[in-house]
OpenMM code with the backbone's topology and positions (N, CA, C; nanometers):
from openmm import Vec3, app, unit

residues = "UNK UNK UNK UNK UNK UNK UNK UNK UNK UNK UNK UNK UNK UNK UNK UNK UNK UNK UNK UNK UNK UNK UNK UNK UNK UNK UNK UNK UNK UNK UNK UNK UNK UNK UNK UNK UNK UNK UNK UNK UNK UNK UNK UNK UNK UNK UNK UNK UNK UNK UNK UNK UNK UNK UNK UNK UNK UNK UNK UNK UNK UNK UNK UNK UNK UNK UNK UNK UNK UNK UNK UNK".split()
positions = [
    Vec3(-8.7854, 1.8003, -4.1527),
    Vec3(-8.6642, 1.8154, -4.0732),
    Vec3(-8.6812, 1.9279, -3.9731),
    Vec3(-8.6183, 1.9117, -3.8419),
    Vec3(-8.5827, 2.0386, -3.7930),
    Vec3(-8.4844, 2.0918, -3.7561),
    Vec3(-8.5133, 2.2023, -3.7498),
    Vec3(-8.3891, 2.3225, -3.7412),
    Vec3(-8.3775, 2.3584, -3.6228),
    Vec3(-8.3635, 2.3028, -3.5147),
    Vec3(-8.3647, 2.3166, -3.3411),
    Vec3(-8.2278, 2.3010, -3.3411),
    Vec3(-8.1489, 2.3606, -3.2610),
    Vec3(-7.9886, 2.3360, -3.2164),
    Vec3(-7.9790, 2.3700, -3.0625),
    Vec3(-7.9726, 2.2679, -2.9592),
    Vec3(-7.9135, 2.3366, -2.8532),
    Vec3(-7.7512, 2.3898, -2.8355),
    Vec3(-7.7759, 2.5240, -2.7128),
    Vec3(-7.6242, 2.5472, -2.7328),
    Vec3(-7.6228, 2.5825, -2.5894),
    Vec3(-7.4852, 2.5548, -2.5081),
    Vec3(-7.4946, 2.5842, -2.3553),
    Vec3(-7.3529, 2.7088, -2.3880),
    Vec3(-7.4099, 2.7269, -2.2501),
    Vec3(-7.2534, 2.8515, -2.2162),
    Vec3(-7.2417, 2.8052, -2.0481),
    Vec3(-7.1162, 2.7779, -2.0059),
    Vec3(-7.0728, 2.7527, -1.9153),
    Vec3(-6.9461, 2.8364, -1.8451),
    Vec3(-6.9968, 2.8989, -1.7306),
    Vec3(-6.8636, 2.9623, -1.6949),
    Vec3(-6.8099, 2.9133, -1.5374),
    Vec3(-6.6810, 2.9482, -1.5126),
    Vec3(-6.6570, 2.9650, -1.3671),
    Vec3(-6.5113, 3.0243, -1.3161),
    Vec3(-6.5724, 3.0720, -1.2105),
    Vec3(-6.4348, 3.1751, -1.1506),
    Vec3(-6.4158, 3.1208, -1.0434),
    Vec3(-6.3284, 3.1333, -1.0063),
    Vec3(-6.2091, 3.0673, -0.9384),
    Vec3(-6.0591, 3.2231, -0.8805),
    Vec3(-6.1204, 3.2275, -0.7488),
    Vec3(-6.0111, 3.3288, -0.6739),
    Vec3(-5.9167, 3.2753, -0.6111),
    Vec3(-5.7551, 3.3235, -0.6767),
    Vec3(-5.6697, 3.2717, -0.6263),
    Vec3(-5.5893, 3.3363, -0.5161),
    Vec3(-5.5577, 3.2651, -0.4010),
    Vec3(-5.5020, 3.3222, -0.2649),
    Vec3(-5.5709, 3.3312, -0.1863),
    Vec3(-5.5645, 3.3436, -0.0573),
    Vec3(-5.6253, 3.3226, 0.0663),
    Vec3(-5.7291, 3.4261, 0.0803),
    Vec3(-5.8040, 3.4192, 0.1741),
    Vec3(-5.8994, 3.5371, 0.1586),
    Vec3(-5.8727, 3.6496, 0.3052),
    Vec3(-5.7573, 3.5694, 0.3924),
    Vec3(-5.7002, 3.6896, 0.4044),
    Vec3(-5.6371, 3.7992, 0.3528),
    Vec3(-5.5565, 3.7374, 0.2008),
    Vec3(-5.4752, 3.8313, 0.1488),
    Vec3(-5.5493, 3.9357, 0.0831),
    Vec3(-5.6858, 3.9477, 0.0158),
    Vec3(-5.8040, 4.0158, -0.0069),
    Vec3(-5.8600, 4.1170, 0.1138),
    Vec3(-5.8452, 4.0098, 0.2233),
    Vec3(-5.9069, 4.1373, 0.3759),
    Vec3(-5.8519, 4.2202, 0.4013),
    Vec3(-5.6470, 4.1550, 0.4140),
    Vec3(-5.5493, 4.2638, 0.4680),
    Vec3(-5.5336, 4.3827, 0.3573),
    Vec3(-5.6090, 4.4037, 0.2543),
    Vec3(-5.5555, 4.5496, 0.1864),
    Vec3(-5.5893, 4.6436, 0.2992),
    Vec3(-5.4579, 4.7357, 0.1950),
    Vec3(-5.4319, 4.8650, 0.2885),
    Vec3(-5.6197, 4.9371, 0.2558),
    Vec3(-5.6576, 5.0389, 0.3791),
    Vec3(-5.7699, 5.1017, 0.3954),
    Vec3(-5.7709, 5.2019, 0.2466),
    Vec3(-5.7067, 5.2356, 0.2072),
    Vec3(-5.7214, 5.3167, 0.0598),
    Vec3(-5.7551, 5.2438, -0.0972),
    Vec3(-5.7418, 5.1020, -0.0580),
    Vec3(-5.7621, 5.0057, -0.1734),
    Vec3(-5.9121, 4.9660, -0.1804),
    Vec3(-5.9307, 4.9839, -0.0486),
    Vec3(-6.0927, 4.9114, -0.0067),
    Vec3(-6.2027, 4.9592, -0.0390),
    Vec3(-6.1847, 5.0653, -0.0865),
    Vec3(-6.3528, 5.1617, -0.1732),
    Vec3(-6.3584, 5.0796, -0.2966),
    Vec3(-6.2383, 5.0196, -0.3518),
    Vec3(-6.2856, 4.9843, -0.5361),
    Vec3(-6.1882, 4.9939, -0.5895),
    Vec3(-6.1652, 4.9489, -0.7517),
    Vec3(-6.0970, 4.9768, -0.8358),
    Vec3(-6.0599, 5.1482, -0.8336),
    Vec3(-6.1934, 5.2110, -0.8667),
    Vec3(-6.1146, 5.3095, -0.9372),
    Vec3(-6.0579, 5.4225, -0.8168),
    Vec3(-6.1164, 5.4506, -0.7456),
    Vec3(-6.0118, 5.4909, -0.6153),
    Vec3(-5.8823, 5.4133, -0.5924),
    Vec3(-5.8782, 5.3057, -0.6038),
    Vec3(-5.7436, 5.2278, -0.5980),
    Vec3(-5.6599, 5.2794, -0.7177),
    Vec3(-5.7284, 5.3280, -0.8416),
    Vec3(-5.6517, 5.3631, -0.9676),
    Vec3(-5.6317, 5.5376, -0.8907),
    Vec3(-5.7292, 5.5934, -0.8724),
    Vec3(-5.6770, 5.6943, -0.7998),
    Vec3(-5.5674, 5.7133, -0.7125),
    Vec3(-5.5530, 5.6201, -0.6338),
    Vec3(-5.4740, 5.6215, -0.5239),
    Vec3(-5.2865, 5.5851, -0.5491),
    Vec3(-5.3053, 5.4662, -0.6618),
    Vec3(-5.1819, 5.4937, -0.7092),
    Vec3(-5.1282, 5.6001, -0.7840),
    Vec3(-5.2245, 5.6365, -0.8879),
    Vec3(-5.1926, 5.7688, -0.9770),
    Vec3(-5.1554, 5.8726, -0.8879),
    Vec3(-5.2478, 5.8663, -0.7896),
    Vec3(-5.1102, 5.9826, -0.6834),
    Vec3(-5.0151, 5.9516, -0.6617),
    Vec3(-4.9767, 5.8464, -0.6262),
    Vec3(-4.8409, 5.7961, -0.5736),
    Vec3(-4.7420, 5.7728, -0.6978),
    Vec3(-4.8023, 5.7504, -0.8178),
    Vec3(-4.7463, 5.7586, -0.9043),
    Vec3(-4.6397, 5.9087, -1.0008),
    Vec3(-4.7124, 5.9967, -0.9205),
    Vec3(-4.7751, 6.1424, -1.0219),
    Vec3(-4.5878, 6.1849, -0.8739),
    Vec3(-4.6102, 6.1343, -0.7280),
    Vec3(-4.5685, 6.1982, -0.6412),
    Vec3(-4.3877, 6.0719, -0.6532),
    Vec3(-4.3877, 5.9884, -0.6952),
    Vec3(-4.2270, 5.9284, -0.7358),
    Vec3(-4.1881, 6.0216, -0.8312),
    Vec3(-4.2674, 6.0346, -0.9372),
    Vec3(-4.2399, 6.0952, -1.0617),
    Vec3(-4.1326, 6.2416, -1.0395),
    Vec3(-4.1984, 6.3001, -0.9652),
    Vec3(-4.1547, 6.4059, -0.8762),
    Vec3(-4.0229, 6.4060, -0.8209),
    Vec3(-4.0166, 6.2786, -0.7099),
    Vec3(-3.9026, 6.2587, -0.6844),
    Vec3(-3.8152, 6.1755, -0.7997),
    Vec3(-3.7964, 6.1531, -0.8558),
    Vec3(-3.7614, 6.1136, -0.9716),
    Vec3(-3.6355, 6.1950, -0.9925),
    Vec3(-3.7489, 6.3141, -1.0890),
    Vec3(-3.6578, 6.4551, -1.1257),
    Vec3(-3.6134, 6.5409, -1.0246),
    Vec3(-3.6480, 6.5253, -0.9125),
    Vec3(-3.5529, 6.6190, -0.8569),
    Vec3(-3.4400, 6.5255, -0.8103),
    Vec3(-3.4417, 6.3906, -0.8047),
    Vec3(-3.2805, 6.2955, -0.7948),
    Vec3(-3.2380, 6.3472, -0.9086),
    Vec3(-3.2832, 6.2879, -1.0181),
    Vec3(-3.1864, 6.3295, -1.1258),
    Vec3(-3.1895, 6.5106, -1.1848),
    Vec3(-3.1939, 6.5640, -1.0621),
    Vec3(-3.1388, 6.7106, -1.1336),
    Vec3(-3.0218, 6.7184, -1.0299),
    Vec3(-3.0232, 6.6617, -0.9014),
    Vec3(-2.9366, 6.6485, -0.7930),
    Vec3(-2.7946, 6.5358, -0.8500),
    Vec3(-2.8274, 6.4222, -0.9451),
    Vec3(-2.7584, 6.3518, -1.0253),
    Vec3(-2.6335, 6.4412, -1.1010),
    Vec3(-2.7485, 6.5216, -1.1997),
    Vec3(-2.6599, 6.5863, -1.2851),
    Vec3(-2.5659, 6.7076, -1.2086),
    Vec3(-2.6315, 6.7676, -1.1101),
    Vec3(-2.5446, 6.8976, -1.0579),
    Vec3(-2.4121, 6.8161, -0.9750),
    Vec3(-2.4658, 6.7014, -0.9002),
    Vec3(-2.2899, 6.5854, -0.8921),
    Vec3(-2.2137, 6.5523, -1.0237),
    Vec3(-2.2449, 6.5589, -1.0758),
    Vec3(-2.1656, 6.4926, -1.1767),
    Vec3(-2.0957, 6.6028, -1.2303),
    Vec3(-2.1509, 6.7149, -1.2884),
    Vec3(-2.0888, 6.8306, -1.2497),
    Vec3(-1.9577, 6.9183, -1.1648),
    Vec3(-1.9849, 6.8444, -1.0362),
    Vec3(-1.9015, 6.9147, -0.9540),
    Vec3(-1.7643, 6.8498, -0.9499),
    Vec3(-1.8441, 6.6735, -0.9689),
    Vec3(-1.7175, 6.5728, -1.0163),
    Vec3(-1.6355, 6.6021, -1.1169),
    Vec3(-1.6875, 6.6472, -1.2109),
    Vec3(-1.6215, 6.6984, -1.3630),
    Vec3(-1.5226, 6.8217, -1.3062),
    Vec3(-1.5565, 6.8943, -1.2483),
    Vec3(-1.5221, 7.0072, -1.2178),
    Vec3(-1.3636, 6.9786, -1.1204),
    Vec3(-1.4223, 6.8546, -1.0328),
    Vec3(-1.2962, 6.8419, -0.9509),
    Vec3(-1.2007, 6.7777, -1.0198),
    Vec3(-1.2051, 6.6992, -1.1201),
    Vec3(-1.1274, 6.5751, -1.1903),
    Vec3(-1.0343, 6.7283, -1.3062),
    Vec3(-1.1062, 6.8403, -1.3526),
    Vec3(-1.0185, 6.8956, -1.4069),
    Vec3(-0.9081, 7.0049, -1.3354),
    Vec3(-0.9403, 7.0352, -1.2171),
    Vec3(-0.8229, 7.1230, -1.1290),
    Vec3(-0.7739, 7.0422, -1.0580),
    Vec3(-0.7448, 6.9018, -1.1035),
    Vec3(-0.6225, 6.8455, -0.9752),
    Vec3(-0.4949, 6.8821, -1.0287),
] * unit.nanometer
topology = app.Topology()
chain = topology.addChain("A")
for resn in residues:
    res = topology.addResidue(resn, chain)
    for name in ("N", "CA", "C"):
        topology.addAtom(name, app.Element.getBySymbol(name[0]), res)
């Protein structure tokens, strides 16, 4: 008897969307992934930011609201 087995591996990729939509990235996306991971993590790191200073501007309104609603 023999003990022979064939075995295949088959792959394929397949890109979806135009290959303009790939060209038109913005110039900061276009080095790569991880500059692109860079590039949001700034932008990420810089909402974050604005974030808390809305909501410290949030709370000091709400505040002043409180403040007016008890001396009418």
């Amino acid at each position: 008897t023999s003990n022979t087995k064939a075995m295949a591996n088959v792959g394929v990729t397949w890109k979806f969307g135009k290959g303009d939509d790939r060209e038109n990235l913005p110039e900061v996306y276009k080095e790569g992934p991880i500059s692109s991971i860079q590039v949001m993590q700034g932008k990420m790191m810089n909402l974050e930011n604005i974030n808390k200073e809305q909501q410290t501007k949030i709370e000091m309104l709400e505040k002043q609201v409180k403040l007016l609603l008890e001396n009418r």
